[in-house]
N, C-alpha and C positions, 0 to 999 in steps of 0.2 A: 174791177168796176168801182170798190172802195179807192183806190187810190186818189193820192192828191196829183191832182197834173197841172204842170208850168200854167194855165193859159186862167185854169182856177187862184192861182195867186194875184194870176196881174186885174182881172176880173174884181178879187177881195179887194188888192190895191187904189183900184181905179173907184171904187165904192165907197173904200174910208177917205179919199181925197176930197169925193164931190160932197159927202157928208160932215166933215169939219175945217175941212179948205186946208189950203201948202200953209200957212201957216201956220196954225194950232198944232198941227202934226209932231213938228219937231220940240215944240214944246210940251206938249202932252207926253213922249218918248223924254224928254229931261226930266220930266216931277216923277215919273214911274220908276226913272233909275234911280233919283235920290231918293224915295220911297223902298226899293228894293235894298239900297245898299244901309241905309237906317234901319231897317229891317233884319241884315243882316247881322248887323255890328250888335242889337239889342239882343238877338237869339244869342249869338258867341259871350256876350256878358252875361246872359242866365246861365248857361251853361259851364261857365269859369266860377261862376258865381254857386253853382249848385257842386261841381269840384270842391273846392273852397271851405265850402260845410261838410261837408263828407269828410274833408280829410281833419278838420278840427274835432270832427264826431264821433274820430277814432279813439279808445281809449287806450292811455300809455301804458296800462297794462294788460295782465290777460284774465278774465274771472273764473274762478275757481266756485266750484257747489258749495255748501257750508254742508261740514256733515254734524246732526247732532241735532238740539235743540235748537230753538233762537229762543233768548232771553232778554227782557228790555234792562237797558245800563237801573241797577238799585231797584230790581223788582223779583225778589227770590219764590220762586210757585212750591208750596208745599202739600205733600201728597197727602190725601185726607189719612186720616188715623184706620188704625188696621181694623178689619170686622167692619169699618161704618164705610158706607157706598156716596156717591157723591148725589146729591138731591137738587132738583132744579126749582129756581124759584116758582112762587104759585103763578100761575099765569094770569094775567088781567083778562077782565072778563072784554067779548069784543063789542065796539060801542059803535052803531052806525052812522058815517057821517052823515048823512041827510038828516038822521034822528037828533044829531045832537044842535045842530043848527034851530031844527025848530023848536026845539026845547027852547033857546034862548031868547 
């Protein structure tokens, strides 16, 4: 019952004729294919184009974990002296921003 049958195409046909006339037809069917094949040709360059990064994005080599500390280049960190614990600065007191606006 869903099926399409021969007599439903020529029915759709004889529909799209009386509605844009023998003439438009065939060119309306030209701007679609140059449409489709621009369309085409655009996807295949994203796609070469997305290749392309990928393979530059490879790195030449392979990375390895660092084991150990990180140290910045001429920044030597010394361990506080023995018996003394490390202390953290006093904390500021907290100043609310809506407060300090009006204040000004």
């Amino acid at each position: 019952m869903g099926a399409l049958k021969p007599w439903h195409i020529i029915v759709f046909v004889v529909v799209l004729v009386l509605l844009f006339g023998a003439k438009r037809l065939p060119d309306a069917a030209r701007s679609l294919g140059r449409s489709l094949r621009i369309i085409k040709a655009e996807t295949k360059g994203l796609v070469d184009d997305d290749n392309n990064v990928a393979e530059k994005a490879e790195p030449q080599y392979s990375r390895q974990p660092i084991n150990g500390e990180v140290q910045q280049p001429g920044y030597q960190q010394q361990p506080p002296p023995a018996g003394q614990q490390y202390q953290q600065p006093p904390a500021q007191p907290y100043v609310d921003p809506v407060q300090r606006t009006n204040d000004r």
